[in-house]
C-alpha positions as CSV (number, residue, x, y, z in Angstrom):
1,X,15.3,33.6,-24.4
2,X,12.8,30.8,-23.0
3,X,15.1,28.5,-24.9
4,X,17.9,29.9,-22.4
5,X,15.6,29.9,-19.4
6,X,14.1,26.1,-20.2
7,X,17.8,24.8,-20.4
8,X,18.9,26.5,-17.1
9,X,15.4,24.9,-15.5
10,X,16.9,22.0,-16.6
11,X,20.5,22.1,-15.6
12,X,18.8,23.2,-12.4
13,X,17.1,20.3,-11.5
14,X,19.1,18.0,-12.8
15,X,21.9,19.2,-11.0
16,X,19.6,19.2,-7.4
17,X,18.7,14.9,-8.6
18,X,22.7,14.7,-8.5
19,X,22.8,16.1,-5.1
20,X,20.0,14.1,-3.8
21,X,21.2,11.1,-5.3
22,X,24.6,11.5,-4.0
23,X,22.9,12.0,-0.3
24,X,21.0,9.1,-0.9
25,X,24.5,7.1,-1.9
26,X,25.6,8.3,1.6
27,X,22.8,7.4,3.6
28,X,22.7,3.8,2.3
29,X,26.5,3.5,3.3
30,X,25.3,3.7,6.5
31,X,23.0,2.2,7.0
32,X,24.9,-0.8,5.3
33,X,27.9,-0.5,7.4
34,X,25.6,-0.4,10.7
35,X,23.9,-3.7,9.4
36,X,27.5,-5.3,10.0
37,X,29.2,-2.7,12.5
38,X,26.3,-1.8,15.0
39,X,27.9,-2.8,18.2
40,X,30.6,-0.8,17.6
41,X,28.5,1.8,16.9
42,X,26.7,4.3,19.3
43,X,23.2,3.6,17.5
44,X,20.8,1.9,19.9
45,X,20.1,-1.5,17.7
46,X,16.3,-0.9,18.0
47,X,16.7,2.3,16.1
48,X,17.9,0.1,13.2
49,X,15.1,-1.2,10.7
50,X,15.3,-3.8,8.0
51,X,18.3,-4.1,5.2
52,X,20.6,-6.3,3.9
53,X,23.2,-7.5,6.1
54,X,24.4,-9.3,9.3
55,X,21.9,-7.6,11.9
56,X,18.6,-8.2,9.5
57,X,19.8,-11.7,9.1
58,X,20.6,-12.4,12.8
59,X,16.8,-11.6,13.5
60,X,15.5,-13.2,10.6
61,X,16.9,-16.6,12.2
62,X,15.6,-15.6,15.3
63,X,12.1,-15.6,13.4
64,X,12.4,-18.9,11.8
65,X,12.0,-20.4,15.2
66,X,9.1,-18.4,16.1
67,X,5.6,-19.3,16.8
68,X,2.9,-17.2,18.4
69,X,-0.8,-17.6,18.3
70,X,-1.8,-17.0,15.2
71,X,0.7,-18.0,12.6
72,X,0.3,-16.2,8.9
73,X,1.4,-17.6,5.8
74,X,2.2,-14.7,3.3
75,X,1.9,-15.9,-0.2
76,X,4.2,-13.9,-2.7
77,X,5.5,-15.7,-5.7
78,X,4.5,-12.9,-8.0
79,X,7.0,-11.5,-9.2
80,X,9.0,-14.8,-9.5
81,X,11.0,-14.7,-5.7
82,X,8.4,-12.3,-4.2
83,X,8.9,-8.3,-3.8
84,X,7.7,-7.1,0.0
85,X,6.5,-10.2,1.5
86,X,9.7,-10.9,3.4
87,X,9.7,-7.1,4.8
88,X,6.3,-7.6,6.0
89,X,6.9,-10.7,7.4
90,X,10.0,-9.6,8.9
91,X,7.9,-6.5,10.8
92,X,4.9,-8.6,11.7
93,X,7.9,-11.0,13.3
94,X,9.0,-7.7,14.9
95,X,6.3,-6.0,16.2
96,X,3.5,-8.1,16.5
97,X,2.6,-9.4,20.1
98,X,0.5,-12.5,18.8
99,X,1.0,-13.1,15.3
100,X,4.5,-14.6,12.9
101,X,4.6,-14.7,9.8
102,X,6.6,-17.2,7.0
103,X,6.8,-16.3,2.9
104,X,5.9,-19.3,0.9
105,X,6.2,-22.1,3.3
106,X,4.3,-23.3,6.7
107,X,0.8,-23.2,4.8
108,X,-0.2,-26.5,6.4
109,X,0.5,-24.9,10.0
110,X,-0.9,-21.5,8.9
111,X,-4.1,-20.3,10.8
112,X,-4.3,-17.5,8.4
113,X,-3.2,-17.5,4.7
114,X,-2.2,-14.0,2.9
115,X,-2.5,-13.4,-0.9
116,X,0.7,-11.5,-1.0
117,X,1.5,-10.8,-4.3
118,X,1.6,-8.3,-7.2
119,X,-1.5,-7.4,-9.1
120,X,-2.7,-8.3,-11.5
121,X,-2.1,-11.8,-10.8
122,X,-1.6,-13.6,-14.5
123,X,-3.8,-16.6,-14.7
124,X,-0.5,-19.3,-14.1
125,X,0.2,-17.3,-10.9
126,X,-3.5,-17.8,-9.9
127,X,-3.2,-21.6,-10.6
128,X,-0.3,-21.9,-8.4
129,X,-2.3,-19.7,-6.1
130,X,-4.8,-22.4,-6.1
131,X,-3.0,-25.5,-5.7
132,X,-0.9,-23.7,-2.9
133,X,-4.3,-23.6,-0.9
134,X,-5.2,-26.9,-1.7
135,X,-2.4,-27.4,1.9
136,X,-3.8,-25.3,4.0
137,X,-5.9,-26.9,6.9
138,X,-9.7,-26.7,6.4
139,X,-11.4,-23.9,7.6
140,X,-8.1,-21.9,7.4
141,X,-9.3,-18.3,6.7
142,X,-7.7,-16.3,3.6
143,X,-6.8,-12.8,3.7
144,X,-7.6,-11.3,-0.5
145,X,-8.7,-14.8,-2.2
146,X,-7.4,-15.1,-5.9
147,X,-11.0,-15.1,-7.0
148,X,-11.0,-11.2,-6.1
149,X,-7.5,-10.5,-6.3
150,X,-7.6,-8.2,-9.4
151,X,-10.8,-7.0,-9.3
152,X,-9.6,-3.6,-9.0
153,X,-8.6,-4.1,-12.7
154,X,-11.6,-4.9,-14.7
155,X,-13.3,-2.5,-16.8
156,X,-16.8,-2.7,-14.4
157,X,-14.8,-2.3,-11.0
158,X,-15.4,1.4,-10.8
159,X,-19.0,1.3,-12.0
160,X,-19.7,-1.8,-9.9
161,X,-18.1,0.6,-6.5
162,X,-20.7,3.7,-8.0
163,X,-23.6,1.4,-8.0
164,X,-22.8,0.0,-4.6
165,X,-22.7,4.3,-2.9
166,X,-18.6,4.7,-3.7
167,X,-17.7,8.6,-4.9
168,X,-15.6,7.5,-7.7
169,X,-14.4,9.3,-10.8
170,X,-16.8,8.9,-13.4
171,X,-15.3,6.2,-15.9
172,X,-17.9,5.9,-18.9
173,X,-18.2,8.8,-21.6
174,X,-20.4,9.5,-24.6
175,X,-19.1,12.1,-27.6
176,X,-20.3,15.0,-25.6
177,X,-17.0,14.5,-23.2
178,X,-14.8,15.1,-26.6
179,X,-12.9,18.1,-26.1
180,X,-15.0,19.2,-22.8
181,X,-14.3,17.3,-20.1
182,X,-10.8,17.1,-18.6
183,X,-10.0,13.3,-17.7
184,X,-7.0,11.4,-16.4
185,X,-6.0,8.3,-18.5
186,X,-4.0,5.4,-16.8
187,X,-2.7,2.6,-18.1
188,X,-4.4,-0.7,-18.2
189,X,-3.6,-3.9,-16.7
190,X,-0.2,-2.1,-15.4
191,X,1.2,0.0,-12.3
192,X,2.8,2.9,-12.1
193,X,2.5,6.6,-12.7
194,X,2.0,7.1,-16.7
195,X,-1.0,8.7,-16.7
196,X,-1.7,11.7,-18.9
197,X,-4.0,14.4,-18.0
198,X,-5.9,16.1,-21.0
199,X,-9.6,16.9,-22.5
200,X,-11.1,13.9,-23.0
201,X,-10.4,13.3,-26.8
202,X,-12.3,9.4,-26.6
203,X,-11.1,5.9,-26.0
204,X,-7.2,5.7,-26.3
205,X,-5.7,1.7,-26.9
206,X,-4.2,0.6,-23.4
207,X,-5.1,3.5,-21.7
208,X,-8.5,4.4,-19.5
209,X,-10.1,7.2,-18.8
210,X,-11.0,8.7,-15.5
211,X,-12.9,12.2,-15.4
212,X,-10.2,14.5,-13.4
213,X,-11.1,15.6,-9.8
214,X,-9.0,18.8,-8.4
215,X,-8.0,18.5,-5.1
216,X,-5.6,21.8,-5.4
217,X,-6.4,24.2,-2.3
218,X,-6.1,28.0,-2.1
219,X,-2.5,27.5,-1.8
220,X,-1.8,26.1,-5.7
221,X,-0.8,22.6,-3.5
222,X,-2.6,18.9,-4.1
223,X,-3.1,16.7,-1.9
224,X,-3.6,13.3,-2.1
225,X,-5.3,10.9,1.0
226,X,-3.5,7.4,1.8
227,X,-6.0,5.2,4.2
228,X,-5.3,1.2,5.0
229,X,-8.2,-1.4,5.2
230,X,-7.1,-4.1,7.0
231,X,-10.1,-7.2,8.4
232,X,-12.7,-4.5,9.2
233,X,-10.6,-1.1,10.6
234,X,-9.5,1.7,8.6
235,X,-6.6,3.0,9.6
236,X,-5.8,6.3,8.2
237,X,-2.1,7.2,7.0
238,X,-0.6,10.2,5.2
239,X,-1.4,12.5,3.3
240,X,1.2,13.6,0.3
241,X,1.6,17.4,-1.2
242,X,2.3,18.1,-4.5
243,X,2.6,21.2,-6.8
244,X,1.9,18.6,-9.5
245,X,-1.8,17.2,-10.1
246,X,0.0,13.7,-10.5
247,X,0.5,13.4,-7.1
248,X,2.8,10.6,-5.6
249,X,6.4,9.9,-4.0
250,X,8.0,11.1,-6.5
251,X,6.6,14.7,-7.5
252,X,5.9,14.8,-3.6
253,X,7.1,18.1,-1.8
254,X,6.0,17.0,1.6
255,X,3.7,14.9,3.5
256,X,1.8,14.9,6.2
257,X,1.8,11.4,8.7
258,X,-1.8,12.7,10.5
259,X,-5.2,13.2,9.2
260,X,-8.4,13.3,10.7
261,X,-10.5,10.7,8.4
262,X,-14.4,12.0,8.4
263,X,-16.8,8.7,9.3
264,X,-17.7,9.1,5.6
265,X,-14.9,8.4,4.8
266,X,-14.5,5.4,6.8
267,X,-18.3,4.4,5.7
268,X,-17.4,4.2,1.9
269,X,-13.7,2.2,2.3
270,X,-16.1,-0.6,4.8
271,X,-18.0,0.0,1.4
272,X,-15.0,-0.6,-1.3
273,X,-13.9,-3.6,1.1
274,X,-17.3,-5.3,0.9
275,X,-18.4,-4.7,-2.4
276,X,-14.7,-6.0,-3.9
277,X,-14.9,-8.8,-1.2
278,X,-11.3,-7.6,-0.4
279,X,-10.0,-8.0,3.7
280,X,-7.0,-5.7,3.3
281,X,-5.8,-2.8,0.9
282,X,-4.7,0.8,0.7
283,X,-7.0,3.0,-0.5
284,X,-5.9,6.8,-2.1
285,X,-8.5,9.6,-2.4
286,X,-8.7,13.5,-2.9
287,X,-10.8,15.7,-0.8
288,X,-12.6,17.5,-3.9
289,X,-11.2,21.3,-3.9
290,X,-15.1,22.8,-4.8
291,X,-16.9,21.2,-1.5
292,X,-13.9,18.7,0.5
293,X,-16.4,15.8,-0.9
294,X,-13.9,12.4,-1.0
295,X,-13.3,10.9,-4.5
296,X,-11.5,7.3,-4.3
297,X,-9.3,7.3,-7.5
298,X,-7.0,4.3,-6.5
299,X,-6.8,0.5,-4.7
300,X,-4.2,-0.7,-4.1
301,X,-4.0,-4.9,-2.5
302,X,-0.5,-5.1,-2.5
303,X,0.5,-1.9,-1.4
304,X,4.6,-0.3,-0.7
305,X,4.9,0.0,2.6
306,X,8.5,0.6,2.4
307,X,8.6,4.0,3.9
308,X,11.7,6.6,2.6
309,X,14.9,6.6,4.9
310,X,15.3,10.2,5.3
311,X,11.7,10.5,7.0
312,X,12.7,8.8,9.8
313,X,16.6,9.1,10.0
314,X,16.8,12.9,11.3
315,X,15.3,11.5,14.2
316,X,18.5,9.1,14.5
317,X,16.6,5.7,12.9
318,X,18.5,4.2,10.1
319,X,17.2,1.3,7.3
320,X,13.8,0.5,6.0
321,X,10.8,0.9,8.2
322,X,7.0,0.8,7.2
323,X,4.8,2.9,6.4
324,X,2.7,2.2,10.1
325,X,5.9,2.8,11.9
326,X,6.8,6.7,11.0
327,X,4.3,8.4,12.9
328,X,5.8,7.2,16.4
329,X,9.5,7.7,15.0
330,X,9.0,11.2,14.1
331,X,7.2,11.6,17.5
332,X,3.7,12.6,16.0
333,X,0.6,11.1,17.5
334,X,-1.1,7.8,15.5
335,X,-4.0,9.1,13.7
336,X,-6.3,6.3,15.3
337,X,-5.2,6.9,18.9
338,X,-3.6,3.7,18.5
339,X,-0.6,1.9,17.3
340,X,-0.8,0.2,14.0
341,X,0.1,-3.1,15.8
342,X,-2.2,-3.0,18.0
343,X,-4.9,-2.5,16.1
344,X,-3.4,-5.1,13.3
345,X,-3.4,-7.9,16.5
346,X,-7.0,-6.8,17.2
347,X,-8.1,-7.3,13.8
348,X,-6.2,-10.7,13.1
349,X,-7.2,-12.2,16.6
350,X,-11.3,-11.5,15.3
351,X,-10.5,-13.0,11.8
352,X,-8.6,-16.3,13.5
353,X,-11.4,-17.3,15.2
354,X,-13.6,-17.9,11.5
355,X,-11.6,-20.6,11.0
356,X,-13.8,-23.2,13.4
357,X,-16.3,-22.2,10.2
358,X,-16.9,-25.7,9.4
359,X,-14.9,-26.4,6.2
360,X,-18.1,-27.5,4.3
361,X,-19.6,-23.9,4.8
362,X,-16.6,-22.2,4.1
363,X,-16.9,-19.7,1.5
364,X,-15.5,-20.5,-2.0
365,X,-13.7,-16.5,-2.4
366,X,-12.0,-16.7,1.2
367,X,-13.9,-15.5,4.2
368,X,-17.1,-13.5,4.1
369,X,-16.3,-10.0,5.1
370,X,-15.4,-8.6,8.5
């Protein structure tokens, strides 16, 4: 009988993936065909986000040309060719009022230079890193240094961020843990979402273990807290929902693109920044179920900010779009009272002017913190 029931769970959700994936196959026909077809189309062209084809390309040339006030040069060569850098580029082109961007080039006429690549950076990719920096003008501030870039994954980070007044899950165990303490091991060195949830049972090769914090309401749902750190302002996100303790996009059942983010809060990430040295990142954390404490679990310096299509498309926007840009197309308030953008060109415009720091004071990890 459960053998029967297990299999029909199965068929069950595997049919549902079909459907989804086959809506998904739709969608991106779309949106494909309005890349190349939008004027004869009756979608408005600034409901149309970033993709591959005609449109995208038409404004990327239109950015090549561009030069505003502060110009930032986005460093991603990691993987080989880059994986977000020319989508952020491409919205900071967009949507910023005094700030473009470039990907890999312009570093001699950059007033700001962006580490904009996959962590962990392997030590050949930080020797590029460095000799890449060798062009920039002196006194040019840098935006996550390679000196600090993977910091997040040594073995002292988490202790180093409990030292410094960061809620973290506790990381270090003696034999007393075995078989008591429920713990959350992740993989080392590595992103992604194998992590196994268990008593701890001691010190597993290529994994490491983080003591489990519930964040599972009345309701049986958990929630997990997405805030961005970016030169000094917090800017809080989402927050995702999950009947599964492992929660992230895909276990999701909703999210939530508003949150009130306690001052706290806000304290401890100005903490994380600092004490990691790091001027931009998205942080995750759980709002502990026995008392609403924060926990950090999770930093993340080079961030998705790719948001899901079908967020934004029931409100007739098609293509990619960030992360910062779904709270106004789904016509919920920002969280800060303010647009992403506009706090992003507040931000930039105070780090810009650190670069008249005389380039024999300049710091050798980037700029001091904001």
């Amino acid at each position: 009988m459960y053998d029967t029931l297990y299999c029909h769970s199965e068929l069950c959700t595997l049919r549902m993936s079909d459907t989804l994936m086959l809506q998904k196959t739709i969608w991106r026909l779309k949106d494909n065909l309005l890349q190349w077809l939008w004027f004869t189309s009756s979608v408005e062209k600034n409901h149309i986000g970033f993709d591959k084809g005609l449109l995208t390309w038409l404004r990327i040339s239109k950015h090549k040309t561009m030069r505003k006030r502060i110009h930032i040069a986005l460093l991603d060569i990691y993987p080989r060719g880059g994986k977000f850098g020319q989508f952020t580029a491409f919205w900071i082109n967009e949507n910023s009022r005094v700030c473009s961007a470039s990907v890999n080039e312009k570093i001699e006429d950059a007033d700001v230079v962006w580490i904009y690549s996959q962590d962990p950076l392997p030590e050949t990719t930080k020797a590029e890193l460095f000799r890449i920096l060798k062009k920039k003008k002196p006194g040019t501030p840098v935006i996550n240094h390679p000196d600090v870039y993977n910091i997040y994954h040594e073995d002292t980070c988490f202790a180093t961020l409990r030292e410094a007044g960061v809620s973290v899950p506790r990381s270090e165990f003696t034999d007393g843990d075995i078989g008591k303490t429920p713990v959350v091991y992740k993989t080392i060195g590595k992103h992604g979402h194998s992590s196994c949830f268990s008593l701890y049972g001691g010190p597993m090769e290529g994994f490491r273990a983080f003591e489990f914090c519930d964040s599972r309401g009345s309701d049986g749902i958990y929630k997990k807290y997405r805030a961005f750190y970016i030169l000094g302002t917090v800017i809080p996100r989402h927050i995702l929902l999950s009947n599964n303790w492992n929660v992230h996009r895909e276990t999701r059942t909703g999210a939530v693109y508003s949150f009130c983010i306690t001052e706290n809060e806000i304290r401890m990430i100005r903490l994380i920044a600092q004490t990691l040295n790091l001027q931009y990142f998205a942080v995750d954390f759980i709002r502990r179920a026995s008392d609403s404490f924060p926990v950090f679990t999770d930093i993340n310096v080079y961030p998705l900010l790719t948001e899901l299509t079908e967020t934004v498309r029931g409100n007739g926007y098609y293509g990619r779009w960030t992360v910062f840009d779904v709270s106004s197309r789904i016509g919920m308030p920002e969280p800060s009272g303010k647009s992403f953008w506009e706090m992003f060109d507040e931000a930039m415009t105070v780090f810009n002017i650190r670069k008249s720091v005389p380039a024999s004071k300049e710091p050798a990890k980037g700029m001091e913190q904001v």
